[in-house]
C-alpha positions in Angstrom: -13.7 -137.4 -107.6 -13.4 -136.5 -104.0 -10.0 -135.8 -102.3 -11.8 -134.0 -99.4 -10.8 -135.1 -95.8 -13.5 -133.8 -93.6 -15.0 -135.9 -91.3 -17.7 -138.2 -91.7 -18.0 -139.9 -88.2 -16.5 -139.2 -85.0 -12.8 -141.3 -86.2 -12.7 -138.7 -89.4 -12.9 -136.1 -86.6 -10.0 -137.6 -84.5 -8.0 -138.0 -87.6 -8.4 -134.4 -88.8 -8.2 -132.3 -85.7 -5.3 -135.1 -84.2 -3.0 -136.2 -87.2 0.1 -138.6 -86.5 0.4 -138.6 -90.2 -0.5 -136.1 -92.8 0.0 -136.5 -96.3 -0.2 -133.7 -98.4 -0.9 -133.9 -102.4 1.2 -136.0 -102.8 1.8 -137.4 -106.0 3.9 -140.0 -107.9 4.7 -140.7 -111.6 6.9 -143.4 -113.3 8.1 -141.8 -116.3 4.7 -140.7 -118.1 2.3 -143.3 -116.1 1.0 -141.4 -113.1 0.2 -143.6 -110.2 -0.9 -141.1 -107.8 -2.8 -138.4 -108.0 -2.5 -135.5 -105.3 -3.3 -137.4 -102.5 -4.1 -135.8 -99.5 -5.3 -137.2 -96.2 -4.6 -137.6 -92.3 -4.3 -140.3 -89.9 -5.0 -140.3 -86.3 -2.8 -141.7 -83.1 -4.2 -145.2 -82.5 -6.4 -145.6 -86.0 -6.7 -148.1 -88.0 -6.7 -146.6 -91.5 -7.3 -149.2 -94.6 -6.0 -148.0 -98.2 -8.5 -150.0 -100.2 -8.4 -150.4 -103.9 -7.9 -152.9 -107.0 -4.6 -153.9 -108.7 -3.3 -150.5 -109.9 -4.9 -148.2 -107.7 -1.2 -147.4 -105.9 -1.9 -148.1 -103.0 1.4 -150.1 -102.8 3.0 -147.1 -104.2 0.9 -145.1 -101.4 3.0 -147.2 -98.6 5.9 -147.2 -99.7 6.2 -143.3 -100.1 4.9 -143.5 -96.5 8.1 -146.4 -95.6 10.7 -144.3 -97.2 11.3 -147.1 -100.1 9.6 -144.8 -102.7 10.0 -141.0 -103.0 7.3 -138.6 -104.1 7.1 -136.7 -107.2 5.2 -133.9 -105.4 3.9 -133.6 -102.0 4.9 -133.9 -98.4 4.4 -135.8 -95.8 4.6 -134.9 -92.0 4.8 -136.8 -88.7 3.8 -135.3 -85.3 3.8 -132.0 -87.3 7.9 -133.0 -88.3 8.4 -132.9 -91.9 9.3 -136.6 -92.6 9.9 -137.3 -96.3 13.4 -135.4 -96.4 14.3 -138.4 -93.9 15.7 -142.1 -95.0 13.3 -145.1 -94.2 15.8 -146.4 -91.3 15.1 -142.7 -89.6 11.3 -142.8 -89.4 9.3 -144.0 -87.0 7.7 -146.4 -89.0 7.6 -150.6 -89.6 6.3 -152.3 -92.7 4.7 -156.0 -92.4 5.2 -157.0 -96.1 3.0 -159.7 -98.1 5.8 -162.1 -97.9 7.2 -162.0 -94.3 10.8 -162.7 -95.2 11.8 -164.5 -91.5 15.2 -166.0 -91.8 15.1 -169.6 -92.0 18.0 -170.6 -90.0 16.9 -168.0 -87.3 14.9 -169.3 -84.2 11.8 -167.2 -83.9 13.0 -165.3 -81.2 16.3 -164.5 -83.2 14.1 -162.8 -86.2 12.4 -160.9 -84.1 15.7 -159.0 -82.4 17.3 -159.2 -85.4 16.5 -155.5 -85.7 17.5 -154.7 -82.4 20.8 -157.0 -82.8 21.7 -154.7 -85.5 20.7 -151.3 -84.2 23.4 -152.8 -81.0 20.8 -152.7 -78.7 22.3 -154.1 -74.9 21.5 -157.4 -74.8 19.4 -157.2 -71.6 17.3 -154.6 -73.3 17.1 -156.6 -76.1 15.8 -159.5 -74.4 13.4 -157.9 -73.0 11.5 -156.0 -76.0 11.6 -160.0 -77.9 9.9 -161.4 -74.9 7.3 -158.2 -74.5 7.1 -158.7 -78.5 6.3 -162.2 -78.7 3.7 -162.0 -75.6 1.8 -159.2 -77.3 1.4 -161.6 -80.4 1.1 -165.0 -78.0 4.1 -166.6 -79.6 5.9 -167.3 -76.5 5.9 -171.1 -76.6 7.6 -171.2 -80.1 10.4 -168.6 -79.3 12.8 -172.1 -79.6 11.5 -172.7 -83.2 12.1 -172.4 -86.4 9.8 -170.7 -89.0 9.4 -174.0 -90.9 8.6 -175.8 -87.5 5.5 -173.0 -87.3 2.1 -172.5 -89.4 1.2 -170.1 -92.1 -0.5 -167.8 -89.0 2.1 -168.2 -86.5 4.6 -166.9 -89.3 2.4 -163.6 -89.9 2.3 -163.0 -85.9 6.3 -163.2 -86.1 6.2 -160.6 -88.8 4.3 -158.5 -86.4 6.5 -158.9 -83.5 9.9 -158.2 -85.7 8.0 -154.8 -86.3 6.3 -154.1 -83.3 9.6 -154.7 -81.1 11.0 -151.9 -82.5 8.0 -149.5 -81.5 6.8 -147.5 -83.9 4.4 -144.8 -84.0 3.4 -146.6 -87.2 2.5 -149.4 -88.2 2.1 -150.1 -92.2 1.5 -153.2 -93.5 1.1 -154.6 -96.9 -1.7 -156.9 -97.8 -0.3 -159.6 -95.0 -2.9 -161.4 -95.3 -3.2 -162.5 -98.8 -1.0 -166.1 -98.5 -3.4 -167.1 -96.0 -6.5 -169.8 -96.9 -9.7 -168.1 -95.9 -10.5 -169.5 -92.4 -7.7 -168.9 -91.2 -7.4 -165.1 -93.2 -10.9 -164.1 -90.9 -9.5 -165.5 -87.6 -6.4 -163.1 -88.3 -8.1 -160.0 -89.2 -9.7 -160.4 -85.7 -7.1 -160.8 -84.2 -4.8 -158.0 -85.8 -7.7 -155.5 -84.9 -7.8 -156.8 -81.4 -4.0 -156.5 -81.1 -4.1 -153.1 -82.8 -6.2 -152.3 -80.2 -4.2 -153.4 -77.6 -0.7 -151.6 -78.6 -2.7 -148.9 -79.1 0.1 -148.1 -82.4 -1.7 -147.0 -85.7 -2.1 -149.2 -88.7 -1.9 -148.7 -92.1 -3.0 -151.4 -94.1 -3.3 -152.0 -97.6 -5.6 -154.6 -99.3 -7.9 -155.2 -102.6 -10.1 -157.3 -100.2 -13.5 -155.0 -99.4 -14.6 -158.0 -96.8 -11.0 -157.1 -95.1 -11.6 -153.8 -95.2 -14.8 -153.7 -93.9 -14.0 -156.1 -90.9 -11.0 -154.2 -89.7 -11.3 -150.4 -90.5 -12.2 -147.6 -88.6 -11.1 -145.6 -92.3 -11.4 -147.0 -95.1 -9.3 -144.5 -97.9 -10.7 -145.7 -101.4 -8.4 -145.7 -103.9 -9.3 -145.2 -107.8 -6.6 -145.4 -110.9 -4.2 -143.2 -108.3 -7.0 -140.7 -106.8 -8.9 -141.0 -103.7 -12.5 -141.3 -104.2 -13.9 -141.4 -100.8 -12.9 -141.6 -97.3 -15.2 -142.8 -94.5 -15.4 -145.1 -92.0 -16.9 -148.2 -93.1 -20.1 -148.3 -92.0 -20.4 -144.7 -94.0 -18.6 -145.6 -97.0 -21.4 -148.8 -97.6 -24.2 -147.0 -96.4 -24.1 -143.5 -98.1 -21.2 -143.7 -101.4 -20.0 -140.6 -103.0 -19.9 -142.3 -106.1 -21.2 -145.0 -108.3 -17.5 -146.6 -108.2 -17.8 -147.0 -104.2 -21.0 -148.2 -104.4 -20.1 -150.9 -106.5 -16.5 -151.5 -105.4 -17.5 -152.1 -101.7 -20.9 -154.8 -101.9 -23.3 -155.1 -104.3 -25.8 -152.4 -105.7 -28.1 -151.5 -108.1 -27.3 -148.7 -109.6 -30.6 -146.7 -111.4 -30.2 -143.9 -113.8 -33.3 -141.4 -112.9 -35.3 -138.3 -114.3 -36.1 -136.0 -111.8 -38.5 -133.8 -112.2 -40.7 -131.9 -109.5 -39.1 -133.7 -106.4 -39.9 -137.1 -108.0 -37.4 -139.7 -109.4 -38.6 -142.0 -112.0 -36.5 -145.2 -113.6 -38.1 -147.5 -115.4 -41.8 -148.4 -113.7 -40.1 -146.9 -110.5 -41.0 -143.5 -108.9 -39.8 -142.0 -105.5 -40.1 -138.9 -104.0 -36.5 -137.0 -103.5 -34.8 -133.5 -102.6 -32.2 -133.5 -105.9 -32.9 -130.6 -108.8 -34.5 -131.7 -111.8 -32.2 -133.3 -114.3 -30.8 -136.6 -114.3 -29.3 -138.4 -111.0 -27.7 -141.4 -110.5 -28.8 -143.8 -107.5 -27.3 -146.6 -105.5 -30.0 -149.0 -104.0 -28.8 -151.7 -102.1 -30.3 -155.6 -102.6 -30.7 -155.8 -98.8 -32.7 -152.3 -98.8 -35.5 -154.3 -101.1 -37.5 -156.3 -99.2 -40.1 -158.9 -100.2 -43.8 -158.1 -99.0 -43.5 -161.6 -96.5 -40.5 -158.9 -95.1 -42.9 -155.7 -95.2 -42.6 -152.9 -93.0 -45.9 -151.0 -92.1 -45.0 -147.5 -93.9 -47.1 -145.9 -96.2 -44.2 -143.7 -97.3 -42.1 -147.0 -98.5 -42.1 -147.8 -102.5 -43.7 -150.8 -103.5 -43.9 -152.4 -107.0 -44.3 -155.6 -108.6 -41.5 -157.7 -110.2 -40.8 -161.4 -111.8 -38.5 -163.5 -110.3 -35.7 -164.1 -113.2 -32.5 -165.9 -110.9 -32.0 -167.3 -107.6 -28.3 -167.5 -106.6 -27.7 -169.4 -103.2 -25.5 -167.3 -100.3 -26.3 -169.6 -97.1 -28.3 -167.5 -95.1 -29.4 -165.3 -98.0 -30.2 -165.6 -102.1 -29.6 -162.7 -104.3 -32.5 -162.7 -106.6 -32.6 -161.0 -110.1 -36.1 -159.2 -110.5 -37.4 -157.8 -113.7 -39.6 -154.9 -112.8 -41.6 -153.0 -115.7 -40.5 -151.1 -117.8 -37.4 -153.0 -118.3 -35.8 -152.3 -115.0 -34.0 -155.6 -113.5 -32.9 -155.3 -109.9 -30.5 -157.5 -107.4 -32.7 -158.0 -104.5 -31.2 -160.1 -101.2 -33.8 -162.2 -99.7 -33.9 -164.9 -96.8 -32.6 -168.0 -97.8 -36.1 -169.8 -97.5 -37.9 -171.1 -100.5 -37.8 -171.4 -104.2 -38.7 -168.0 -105.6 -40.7 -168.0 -108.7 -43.1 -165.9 -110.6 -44.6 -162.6 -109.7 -43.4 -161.5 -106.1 -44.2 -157.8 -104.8 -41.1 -155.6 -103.1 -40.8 -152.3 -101.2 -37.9 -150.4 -100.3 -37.7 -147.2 -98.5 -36.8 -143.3 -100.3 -33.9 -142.5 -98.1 -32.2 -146.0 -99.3 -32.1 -144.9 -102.7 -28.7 -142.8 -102.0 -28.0 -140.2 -105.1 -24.2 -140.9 -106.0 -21.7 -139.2 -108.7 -20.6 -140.6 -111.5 -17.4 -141.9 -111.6 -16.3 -141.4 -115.4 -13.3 -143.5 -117.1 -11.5 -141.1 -118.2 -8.1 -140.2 -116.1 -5.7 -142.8 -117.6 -3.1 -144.1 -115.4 -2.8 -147.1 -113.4 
């Protein structure tokens, strides 16, 4: 598993050599269930870091260490270079969005969101002023008068923001907000949080099991696994080039091919590609898109072609994933223009430097 934090793009770079936050092995157990796993990483001024994982990865656990609701077992965590886990949650300068956005009821919008400031006895010109700013950043203006009931499912989430922003943090960390919302309206809102996270110009910390989400919003994406990082990248990287068979698979589809190499050649199955690994066996992620029917072929001699018969057609809109049975046994997921009914023999190619050699990710570390 990989814990390492060195840069794979140009926002790993920022992150590292410019940290806002820097978490330090930090770990966390409940009784004898460990949940995290010396966890180490940095986040940047201004980034928008995604802590992606399934139910029971702790990445929950993750943010609320971060929030002050949770302490570590081990570990530390820093801001600006201050050491910040010694401090209480209402002492950091940090705002969590939660799930479930908890707006009072009998509250007008504009109330909920200086409730904060009502509390910390802010001046009431002052006060007035940061709602306003907060509602304009999120366009909520017009509904200041209202009630949450009186407001949609969306509105309600951009509320939740303002009650956090208006209180400006250096950190914003928010907890799978998205989730209550139906799926149209879920991929207008991740837009728009990324644009408004690039407007404030505050960095975000957000937490989901969604690897569309993640993918759409991240300039990080921090995989977690059973309370261990297994790769951090930006998200282009992280699809593109996996450390592990678990990434590969967690974020998209793959096929995964289990290969003998021997004198600079893999072979699986009736496949056979040239490769810089040692000899021995090496795992391989190949993704569906990366095979491309010979209608689709690209004029390389160096590209891998075989022959394979068409076993499923599954229907994606504008694409069909197609299960191929290649010889020797080999069947592969292969993504294909929605276009025709495919049937019979068909011939594919796909290029050497797609087939990405990955580690394995055993089962092995208990935990949850």
């Amino acid at each position: 598993m990989t814990t390492s934090t060195e840069p794979a793009t140009t926002d790993s770079a920022k992150a590292v050599t410019q940290p806002l936050l820097s978490i330090r092995n930090v770990a966390k157990s409940f009784g004898k269930n460990q949940v995290l796993r010396d966890i180490s990483l940095q986040i940047a001024e201004g980034e928008f870091l995604t802590i992606l994982g399934e139910s029971g990865s702790g990445k929950t656990t993750l943010l609320r260490i971060i929030a002050g609701f949770e302490s570590a077992t081990s570990g530390q965590l820093f801001m600006a270079g201050e050491r910040m886990d010694r401090l209480p949650p209402y002492r950091r300068p940090v705002n969590t969005v939660f799930q479930h956005y908890a707006l009072f009821p009998h509250l007008s919008v504009s109330e909920n969101v200086g409730y904060g400031l009502r509390v910390a006895k802010v001046h009431e010109q002052e006060l007035v002023s940061r709602v306003e700013q907060a509602l304009a950043m999120v366009k909520m203006t017009p509904y200041a008068g209202s009630k949450p009931s009186q407001i949609s499912g969306g509105q309600q989430q951009r509320i939740a923001l303002a009650r956090a922003l208006v209180n400006r943090p250096r950190l914003l960390l928010l907890d799978e907000p998205l989730s209550a919302l139906d799926a149209n309206l879920r991929r207008q809102m991740q837009l728009e949080l990324k644009s408004l996270q690039r407007e404030v110009n505050i960095a975000f910390v957000f937490v989901t099991h969604d690897q569309e989400e993640a993918m759409v919003m991240s300039d990080r994406i921090a995989l977690l696994r059973m309370g261990a990082l297994e790769q951090i990248a930006s998200p282009r990287e992280i699809y593109s080039r996996p450390a592990t068979a678990y990434a590969a698979q967690f974020i998209g589809h793959t096929n995964l091919l289990r290969a003998e190499v021997k004198a600079r050649t893999a072979r699986c199955g009736g496949l056979s590609w040239p490769v810089s690994a040692p000899d021995g066996v090496t795992l391989f992620s190949l993704r569906p898109e990366n095979i491309r029917h010979e209608q689709f072929a690209i004029s390389d001699p160096a590209r891998i072609r075989f022959r394979a018969r068409i076993q499923q057609q599954a229907f994606h809109g504008a694409t069909e994933l197609l299960q191929v049975a290649c010889d020797g046994g080999l069947v592969l997921s292969v993504r294909a223009t929605a276009q025709k009914t495919w049937q019979g023999e068909q011939q594919f190619e796909f290029s050497p430097a797609d087939a990405v050699p990955v580690r394995e990710s055993p089962d092995n570390r208990g935990g949850s």
